[in-house]
N, C-alpha and C positions, 0 to 999 in steps of 0.2 A: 598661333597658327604657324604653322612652318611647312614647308615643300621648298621644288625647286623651284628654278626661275620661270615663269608664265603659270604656273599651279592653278593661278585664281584666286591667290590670299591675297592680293589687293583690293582687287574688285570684291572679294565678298566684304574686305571692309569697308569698301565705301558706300556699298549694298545696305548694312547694318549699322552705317552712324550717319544715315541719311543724305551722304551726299552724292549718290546715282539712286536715283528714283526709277529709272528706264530697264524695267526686271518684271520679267513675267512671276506670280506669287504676290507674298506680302510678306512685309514687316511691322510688328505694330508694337505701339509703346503706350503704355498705360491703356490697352484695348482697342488703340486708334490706327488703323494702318497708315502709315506714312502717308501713302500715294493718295490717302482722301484729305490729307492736312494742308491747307490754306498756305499760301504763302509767310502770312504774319505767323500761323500758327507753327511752320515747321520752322521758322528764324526762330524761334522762341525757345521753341524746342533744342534746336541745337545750341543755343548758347548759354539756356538754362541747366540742362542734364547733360549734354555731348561735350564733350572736351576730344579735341582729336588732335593728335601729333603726324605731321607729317616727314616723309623722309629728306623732303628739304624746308627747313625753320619760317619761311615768308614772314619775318619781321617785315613792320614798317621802315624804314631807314630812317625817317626824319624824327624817330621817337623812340628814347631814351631806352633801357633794358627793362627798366619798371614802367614806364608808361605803356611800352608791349605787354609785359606781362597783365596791365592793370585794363587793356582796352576791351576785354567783354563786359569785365565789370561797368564799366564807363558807358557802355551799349546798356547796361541793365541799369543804369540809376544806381550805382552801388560802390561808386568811387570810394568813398569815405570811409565804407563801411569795411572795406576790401584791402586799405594800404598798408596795414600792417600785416597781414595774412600774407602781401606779396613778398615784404619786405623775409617773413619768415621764410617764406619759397627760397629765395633768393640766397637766404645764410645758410640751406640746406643744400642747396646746390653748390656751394662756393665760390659765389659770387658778388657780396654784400659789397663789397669793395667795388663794382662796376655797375651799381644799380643807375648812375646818371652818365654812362656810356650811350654812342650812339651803337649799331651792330657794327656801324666800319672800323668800329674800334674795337671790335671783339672777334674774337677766335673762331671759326667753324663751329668748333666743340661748345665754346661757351654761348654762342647764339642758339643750339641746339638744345641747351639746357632752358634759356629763355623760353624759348619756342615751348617746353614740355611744362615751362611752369607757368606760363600763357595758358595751358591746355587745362591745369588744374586747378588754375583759380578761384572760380564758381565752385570749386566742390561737386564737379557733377556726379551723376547715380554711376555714370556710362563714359570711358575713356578706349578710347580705339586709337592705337599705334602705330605704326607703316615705319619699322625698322627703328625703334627711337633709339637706340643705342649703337647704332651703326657707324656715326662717325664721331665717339668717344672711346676714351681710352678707357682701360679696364679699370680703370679705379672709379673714372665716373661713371662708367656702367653700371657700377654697382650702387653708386650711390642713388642712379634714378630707379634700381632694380627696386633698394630699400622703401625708397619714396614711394614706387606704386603700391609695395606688400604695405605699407602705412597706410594710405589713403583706402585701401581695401579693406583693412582693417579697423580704422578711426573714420571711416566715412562710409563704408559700404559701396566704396565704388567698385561695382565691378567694369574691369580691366582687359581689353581683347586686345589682343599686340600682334603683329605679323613679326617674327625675326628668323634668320638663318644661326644666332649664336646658340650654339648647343646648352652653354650653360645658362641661359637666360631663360630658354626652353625649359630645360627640367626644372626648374623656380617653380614654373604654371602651375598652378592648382589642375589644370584640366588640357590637353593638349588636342589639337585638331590637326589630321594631316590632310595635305592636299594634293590632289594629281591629276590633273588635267582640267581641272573645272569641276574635282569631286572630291568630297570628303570621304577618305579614304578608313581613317581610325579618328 
């Protein structure tokens, strides 16, 4: 999704990965509209199939760059099953070397990496993005650009992203533009 600043690709994304339920309409996932899903059922839901990156990382601080990464797994009973998956995150992003880092020890950039492979952990179906590439530089850019056309690929996730960077834009398989609260193309 791309527009300028106030468009509405915010809010539509947090519209579509559940986390503003307050929208006149629906949204529904496997036939279920959000707005009739239970509490336990819409947690489940998000930390089963949603993976969402935000435009600022909200790591814990007092846990390590792999126990971020590892803590939905951890919320799902799937510790064990998950720590080498993270581990592989982690050497994909270029960060194997700071996996028992706390974030105060880590760079903007590489917390934001964290943050994105926090996001993919679970494998979800459905990955919603709020600028994830906004405060890396162009080489990591492109490594999380590569990481999502993989997981699109080798997982079927599909991948809805908000960004202003033009070339990350034309990557998209499918692009939405926004203006004022409307999709416009």
């Amino acid at each position: 999704m791309m527009g300028r600043s106030g468009s509405g690709k915010s809010t539509l994304l947090y519209i579509l990965s559940t986390l503003d339920r307050s929208f006149d309409g629906s949204v529904l996932y496997d036939g279920i509209d959000i707005k009739k899903m239970n509490a336990e059922k819409i947690h489940a839901t998000r930390n089963k199939d949603i993976g969402f990156v935000f435009q600022f990382h909200y790591l814990l601080n007092e846990l390590t760059a792999i126990e971020n990464i590892l803590l939905p797994a951890r919320k799902a009973n799937q510790l064990d099953q998950k720590e080498s998956f993270a581990r592989e995150l982690l050497a994909h992003i270029g960060l194997s070397d700071k996996a028992e880092r706390l974030p105060a020890n880590l760079s903007g950039g590489e917390q934001q990496r964290v943050a994105i492979a926090r996001a993919l952990i679970m494998q979800p179906k459905y990955l919603f993005a709020d600028e994830p590439t906004g405060n890396l530089d162009s080489a990591n850019g492109k490594v999380i650009l590569d990481l999502f056309e993989r997981f699109n690929k080798d997982y079927g996730t599909t991948i809805v992203y908000v960004t202003h960077d033009k070339e990350f834009g034309e990557r998209a398989k499918k692009k939405i533009q926004l203006m004022d609260g409307i999709i416009v193309n």
